[in-house]
TIMIVEX-43336 format. One record per residue: residue in three letters; x, z, y of N, C-alpha, C in turn. Coordinates in steps of 0.001 Angstrom, whole numbers, padded with zeros to 6 digits, always signed. Layout:
ALAXZYXZYXZY/...
***
This chain:
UNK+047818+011163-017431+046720+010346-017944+045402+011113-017879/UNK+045270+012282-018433+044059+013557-018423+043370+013317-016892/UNK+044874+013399-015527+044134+013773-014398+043594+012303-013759/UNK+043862+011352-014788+043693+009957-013847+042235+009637-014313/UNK+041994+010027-015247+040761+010226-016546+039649+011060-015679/UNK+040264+011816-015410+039367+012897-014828+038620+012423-012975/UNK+039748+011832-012696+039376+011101-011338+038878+009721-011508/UNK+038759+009165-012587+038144+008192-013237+036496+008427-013000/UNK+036352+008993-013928+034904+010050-014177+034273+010293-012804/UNK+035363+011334-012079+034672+011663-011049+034301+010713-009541/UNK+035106+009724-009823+034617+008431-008850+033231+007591-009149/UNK+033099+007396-010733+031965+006853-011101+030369+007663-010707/UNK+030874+009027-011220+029610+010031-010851+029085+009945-009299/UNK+030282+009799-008659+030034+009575-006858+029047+008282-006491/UNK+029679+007788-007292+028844+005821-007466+027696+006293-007706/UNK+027373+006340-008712+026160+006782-009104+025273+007449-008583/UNK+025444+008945-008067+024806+009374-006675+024676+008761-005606/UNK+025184+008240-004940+025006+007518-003996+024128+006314-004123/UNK+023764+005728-005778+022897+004630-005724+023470+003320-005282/UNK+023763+002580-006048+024057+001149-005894+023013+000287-005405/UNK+023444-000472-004521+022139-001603-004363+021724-002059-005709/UNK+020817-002538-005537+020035-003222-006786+018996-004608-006199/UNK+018998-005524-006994+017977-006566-006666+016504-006394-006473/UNK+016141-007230-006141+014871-006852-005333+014306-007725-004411/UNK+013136-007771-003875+012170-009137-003101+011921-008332-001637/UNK+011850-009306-000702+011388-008895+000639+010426-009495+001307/UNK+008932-008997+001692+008183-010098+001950+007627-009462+003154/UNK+007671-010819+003777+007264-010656+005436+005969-011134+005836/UNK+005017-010766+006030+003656-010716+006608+003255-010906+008145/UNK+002507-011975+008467+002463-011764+010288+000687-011701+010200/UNK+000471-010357+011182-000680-010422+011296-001013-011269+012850/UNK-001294-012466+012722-001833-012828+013787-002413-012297+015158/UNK-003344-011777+014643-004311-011282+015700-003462-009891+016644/UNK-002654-009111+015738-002206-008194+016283-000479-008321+016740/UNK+000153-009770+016450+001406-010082+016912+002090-009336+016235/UNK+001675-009044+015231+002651-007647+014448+003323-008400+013535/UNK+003928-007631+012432+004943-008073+011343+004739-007188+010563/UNK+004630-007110+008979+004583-006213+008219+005519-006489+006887/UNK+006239-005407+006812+007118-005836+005687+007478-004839+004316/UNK+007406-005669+003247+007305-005379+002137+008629-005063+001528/UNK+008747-004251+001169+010476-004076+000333+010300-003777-001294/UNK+010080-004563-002439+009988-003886-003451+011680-003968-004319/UNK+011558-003037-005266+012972-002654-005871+012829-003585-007534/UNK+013385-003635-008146+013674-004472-009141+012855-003585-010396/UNK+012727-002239-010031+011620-001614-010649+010210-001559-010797/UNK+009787-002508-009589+008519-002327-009345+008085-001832-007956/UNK+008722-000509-007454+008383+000525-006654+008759-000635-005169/UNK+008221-000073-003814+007776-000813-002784+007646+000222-001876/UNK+008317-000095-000469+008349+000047+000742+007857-000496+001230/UNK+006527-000179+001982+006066-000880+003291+005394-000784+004587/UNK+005441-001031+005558+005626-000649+006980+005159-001683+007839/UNK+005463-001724+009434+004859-002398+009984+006367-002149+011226/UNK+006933-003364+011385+008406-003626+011587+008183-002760+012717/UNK+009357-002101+013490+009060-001030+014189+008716+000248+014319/UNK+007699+000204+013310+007054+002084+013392+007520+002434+012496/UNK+007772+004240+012652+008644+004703+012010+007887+005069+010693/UNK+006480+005278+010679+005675+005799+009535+005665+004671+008499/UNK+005262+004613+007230+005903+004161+006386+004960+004414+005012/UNK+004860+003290+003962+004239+003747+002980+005393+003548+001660/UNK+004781+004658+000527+006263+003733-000441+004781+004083-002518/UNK+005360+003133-002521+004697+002986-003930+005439+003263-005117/UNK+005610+004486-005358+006457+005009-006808+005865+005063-007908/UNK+006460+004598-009058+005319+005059-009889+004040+004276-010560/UNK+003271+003521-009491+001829+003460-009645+001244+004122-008255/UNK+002166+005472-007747+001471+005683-006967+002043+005560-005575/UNK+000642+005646-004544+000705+005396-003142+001238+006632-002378/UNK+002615+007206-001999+002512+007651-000831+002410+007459+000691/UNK+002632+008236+001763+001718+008039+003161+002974+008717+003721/UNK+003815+008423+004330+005110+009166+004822+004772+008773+006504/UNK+004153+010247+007106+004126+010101+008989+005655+010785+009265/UNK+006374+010411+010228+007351+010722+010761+006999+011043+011995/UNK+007271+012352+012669+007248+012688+013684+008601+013111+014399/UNK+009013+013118+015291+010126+014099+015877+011551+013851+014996/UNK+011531+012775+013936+012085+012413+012920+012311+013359+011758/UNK+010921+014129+012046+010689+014908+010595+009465+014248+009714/UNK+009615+013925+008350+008585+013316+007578+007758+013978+006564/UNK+006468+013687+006616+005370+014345+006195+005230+013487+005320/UNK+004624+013671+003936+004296+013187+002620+003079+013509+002310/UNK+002503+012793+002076+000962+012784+001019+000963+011326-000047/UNK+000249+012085-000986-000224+010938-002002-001309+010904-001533/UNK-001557+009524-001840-002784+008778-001282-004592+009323-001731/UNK-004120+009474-002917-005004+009806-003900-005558+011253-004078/UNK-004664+012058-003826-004447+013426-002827-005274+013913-001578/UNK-004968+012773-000551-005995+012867+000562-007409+012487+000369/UNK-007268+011689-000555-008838+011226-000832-009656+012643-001369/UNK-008970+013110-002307-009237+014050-003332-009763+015286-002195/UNK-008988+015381-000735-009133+016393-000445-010126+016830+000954/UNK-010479+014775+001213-011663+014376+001735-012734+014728+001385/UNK-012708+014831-000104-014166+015018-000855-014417+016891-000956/UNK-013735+017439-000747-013760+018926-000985-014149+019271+000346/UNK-013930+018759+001609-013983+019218+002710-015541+018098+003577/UNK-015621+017311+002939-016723+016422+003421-017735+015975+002201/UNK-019385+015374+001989-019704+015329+001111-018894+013925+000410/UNK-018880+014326-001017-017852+013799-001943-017953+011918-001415/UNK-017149+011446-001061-017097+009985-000961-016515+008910-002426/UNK-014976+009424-002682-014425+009084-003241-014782+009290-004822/UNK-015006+010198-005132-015046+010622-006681-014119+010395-007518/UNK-012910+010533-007158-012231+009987-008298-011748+008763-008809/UNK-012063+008331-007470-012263+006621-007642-010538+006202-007829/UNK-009456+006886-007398-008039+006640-007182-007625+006861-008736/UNK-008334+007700-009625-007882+007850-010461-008553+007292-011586/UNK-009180+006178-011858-009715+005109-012229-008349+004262-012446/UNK-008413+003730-013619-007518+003165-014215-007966+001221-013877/UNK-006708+000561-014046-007468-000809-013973-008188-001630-014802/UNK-009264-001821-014355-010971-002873-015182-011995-001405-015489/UNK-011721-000622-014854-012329+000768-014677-013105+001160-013552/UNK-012279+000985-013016-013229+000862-010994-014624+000129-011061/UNK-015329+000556-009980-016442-000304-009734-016023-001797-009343/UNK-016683-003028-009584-016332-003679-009266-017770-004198-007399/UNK-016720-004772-007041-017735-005149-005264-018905-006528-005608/UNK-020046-006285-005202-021188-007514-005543-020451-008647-004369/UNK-019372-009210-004716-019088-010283-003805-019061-011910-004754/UNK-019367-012843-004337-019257-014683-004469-018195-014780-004499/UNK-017254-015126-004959-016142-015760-005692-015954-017195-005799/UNK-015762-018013-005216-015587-019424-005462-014350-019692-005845/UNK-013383-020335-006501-012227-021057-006317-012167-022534-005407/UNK-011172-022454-004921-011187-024049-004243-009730-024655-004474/UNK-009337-025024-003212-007865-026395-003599-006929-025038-003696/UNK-005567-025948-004321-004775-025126-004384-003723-025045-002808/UNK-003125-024223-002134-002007-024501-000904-000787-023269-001172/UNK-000161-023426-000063+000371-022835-000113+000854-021692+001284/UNK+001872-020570+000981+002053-020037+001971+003262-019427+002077/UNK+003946-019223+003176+005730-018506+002715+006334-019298+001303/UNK+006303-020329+001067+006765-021033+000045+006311-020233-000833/UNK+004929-019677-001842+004336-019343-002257+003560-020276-002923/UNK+002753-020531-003966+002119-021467-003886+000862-020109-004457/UNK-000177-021187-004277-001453-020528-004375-002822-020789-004350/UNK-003760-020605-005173-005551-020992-004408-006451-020137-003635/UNK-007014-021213-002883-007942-020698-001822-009018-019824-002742/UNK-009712-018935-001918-011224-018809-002758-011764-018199-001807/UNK-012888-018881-001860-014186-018800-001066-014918-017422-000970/UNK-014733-016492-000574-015043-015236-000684-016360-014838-000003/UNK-017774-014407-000399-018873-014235+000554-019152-012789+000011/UNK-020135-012079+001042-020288-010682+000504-019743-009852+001468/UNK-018222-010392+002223-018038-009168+003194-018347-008613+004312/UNK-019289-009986+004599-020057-009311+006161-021876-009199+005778/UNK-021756-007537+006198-023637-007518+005819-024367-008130+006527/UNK-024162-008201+008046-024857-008954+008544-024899-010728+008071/UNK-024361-011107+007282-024371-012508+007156-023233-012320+005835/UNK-024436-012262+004810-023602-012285+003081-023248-013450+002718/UNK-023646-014650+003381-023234-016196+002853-022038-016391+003689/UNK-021449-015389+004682-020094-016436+005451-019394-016522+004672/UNK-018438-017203+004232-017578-016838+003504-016300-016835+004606/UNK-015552-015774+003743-013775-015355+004305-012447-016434+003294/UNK-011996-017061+003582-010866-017801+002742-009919-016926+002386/UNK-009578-017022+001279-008168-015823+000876-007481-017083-000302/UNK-006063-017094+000456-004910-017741-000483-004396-017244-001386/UNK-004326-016800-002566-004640-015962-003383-003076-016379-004578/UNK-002004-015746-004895-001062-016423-005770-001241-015730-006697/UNK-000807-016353-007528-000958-015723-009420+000836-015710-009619/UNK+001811-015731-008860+003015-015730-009179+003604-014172-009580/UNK+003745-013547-010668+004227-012240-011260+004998-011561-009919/UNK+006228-011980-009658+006999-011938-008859+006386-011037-007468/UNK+005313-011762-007461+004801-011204-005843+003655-009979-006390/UNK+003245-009619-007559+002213-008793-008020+002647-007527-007546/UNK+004044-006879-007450+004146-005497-006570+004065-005403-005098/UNK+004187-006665-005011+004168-007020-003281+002300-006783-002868/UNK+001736-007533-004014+000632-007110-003805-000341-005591-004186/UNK+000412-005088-004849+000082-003133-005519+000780-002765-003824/UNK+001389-003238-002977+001725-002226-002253+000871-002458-001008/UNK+000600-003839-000962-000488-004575+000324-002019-003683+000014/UNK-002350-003936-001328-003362-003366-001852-003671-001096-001148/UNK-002888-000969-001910-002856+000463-001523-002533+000718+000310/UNK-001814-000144+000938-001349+000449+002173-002768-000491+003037/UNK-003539-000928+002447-005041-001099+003147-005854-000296+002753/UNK-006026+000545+001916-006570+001262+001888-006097+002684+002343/UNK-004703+002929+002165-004294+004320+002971-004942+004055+004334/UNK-005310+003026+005064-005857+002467+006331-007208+003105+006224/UNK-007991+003008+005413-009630+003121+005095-009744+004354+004971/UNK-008863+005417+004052-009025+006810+003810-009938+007480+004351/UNK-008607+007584+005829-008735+008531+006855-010166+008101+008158/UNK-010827+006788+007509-011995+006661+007982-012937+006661+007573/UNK-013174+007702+006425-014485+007944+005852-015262+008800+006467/UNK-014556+009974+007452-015983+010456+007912-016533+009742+009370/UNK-015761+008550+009398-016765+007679+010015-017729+007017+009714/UNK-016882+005941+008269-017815+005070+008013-018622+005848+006540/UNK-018383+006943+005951-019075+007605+005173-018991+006659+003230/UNK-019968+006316+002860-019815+006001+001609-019521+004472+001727/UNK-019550+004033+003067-018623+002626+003575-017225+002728+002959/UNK-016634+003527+003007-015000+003582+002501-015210+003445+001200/UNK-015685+003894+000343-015851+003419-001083-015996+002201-001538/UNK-017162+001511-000680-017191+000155-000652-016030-001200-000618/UNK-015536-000510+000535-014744-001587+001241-013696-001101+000337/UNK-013189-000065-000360-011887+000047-001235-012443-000869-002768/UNK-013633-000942-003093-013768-001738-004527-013756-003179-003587/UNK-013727-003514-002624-014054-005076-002223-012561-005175-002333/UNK-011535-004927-002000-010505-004734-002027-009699-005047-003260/UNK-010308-003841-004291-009671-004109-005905-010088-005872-006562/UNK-011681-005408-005600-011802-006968-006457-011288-008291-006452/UNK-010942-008733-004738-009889-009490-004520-008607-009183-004990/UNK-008022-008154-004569-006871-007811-005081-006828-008238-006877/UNK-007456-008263-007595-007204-008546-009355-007216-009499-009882/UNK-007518-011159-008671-007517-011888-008796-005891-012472-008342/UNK-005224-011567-007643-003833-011727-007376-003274-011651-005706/UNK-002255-011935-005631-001701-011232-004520-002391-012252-002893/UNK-002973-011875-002225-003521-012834-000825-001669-012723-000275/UNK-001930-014145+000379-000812-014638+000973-001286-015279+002213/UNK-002238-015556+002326-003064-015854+003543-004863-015536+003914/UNK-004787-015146+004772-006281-014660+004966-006692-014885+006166/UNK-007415-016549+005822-007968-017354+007180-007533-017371+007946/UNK-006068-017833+008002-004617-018066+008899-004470-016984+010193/UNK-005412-015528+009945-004774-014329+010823-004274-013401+010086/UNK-003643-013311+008758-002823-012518+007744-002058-013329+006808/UNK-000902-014078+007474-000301-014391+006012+000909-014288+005947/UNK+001391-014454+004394+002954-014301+003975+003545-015805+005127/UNK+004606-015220+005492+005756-015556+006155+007079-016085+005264/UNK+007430-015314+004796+008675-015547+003500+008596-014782+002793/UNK+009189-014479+001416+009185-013826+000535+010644-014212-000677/UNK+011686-013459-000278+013016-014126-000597+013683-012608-001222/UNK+014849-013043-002174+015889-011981-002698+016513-011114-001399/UNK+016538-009603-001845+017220-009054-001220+017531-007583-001980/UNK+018485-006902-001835+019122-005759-002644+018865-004216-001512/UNK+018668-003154-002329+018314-001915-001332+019145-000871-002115/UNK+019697+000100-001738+019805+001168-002382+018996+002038-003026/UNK+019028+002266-003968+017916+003223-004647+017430+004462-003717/UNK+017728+004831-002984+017607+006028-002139+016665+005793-001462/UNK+016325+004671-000807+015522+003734+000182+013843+003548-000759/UNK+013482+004054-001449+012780+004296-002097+012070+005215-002919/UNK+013016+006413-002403+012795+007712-002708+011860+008654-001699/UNK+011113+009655-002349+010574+010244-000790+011729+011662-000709/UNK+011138+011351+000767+011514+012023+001801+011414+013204+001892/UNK+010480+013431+001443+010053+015542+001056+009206+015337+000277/UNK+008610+016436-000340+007814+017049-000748+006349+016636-000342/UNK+005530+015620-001394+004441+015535-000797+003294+017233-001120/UNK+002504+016756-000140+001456+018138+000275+000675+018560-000470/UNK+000091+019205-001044-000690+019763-001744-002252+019114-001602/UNK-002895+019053-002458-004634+018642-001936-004603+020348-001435/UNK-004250+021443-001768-004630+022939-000904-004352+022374+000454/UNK-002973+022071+000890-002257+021711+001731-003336+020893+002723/UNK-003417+020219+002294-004134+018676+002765-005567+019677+003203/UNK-006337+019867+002234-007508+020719+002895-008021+021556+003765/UNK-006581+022665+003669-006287+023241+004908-006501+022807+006140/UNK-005016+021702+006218-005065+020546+007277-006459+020351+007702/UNK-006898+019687+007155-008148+018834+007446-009172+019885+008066/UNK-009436+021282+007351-010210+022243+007861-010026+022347+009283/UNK-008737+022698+009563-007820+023280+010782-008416+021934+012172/UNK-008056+020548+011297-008204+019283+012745-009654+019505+012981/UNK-010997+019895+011736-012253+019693+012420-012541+020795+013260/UNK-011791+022335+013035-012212+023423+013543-011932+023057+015351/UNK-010694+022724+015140-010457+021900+016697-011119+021005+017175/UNK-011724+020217+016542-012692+018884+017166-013955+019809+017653/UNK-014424+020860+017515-015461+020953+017319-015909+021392+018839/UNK-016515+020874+019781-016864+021333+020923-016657+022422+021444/UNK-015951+023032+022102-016251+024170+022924-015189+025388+022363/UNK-014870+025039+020956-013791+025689+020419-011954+025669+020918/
***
């Protein structure tokens, strides 16, 4: 009885390591314009996988927070999001400030028009339009349509859409300069009105249905990098850009 007890125990502990599936939502995104697919994996916790069907690089949302997982050679590199920003500003004049670590109704908010309009729907979603003006400087009255759902359910789907557009913006601040700041509060500000499910029929939800993952599938992969780490980096790619070097 002791040794059946004992192999009892030690089968469950195996279970357990290994991580049981668990429930959880899957939401599928087609970006029009680019024929792509983007897909959302969140866990019954909150936390979210998401990617762009095909490539191996990968974002995952633990926590609250955004990591940035590049896979190369099928070895994976880790950064927090908030991290790289942090380590943008040490190595370039400060863009970000801290802005990642701004809590929510804390952030700047974006000088954009806000309309509400009809209600529709999208990926069997339901949802309202709103009239969005403000995002093009050259012409502040166009407005952009965004299908916008207030359904709980899809709110991590949208913390992970949210952050993995801006892991997009980061790494283009020393292009567009104190532009990236901008375009990340235009972002929060739509984003707090609730999750976009369509955006002027070249970004929208597809489906959004039950599905179960292993807990593991949500874990990172290594060790994210240091802002030292990260700075380094960043020193090292401009010393190379630099003409003649």
């Amino acid at each position: 009885m002791r040794r059946l007890l004992g192999l009892l125990i030690a089968g469950a502990a195996s279970l357990a390591a290994a991580g049981p599936a668990s429930a959880g939502l899957r939401a599928i995104y087609i970006d029009v314009a680019k024929a792509k697919q983007l897909q959302i994996d969140v866990y019954d916790n909150g936390d979210a996988r998401i990617a762009e069907v095909g490539n191996e690089d990968y974002g995952l949302l633990i926590g609250g927070d955004f990591y940035i997982v590049d896979v190369e050679a099928g070895k994976p590199t880790v950064a927090k999001l908030k991290d790289v920003a942090a380590a943008m500003d040490r190595v370039l004049p400060p863009i970000f400030k801290g802005l990642f670590d701004l809590a929510r109704g804390q952030e700047p908010k974006a000088p954009l028009k806000i309309e509400p309009g009809e209600t529709a729907s999208a990926g069997g979603r339901e949802g309202r339009v709103y009239h969005v003006r403000g995002l093009d400087s050259t012409n502040p009255d166009k407005p952009t349509d965004y299908l916008i759902s207030a359904d709980p359910e899809l709110k991590p789907v949208g913390d992970a859409l949210e952050s993995f557009m801006n892991a997009a913006i980061v790494p283009a601040a020393p292009l567009i300069g104190a532009g990236a700041a901008e375009l990340i509060a235009e972002t929060r500000t739509i984003f707090a009105i609730g999750t976009p499910i369509d955006v002027g029929g070249r970004f929208r939800l597809n489906l959004a249905d039950k599905a179960a993952f292993p807990a593991a599938y949500f874990r990172l992969p290594a060790r994210p990098q240091s802002v030292e780490q990260l700075v380094a980096a960043m020193k090292l790619s401009m010393q190379k850009a630099k003409p003649g070097e």
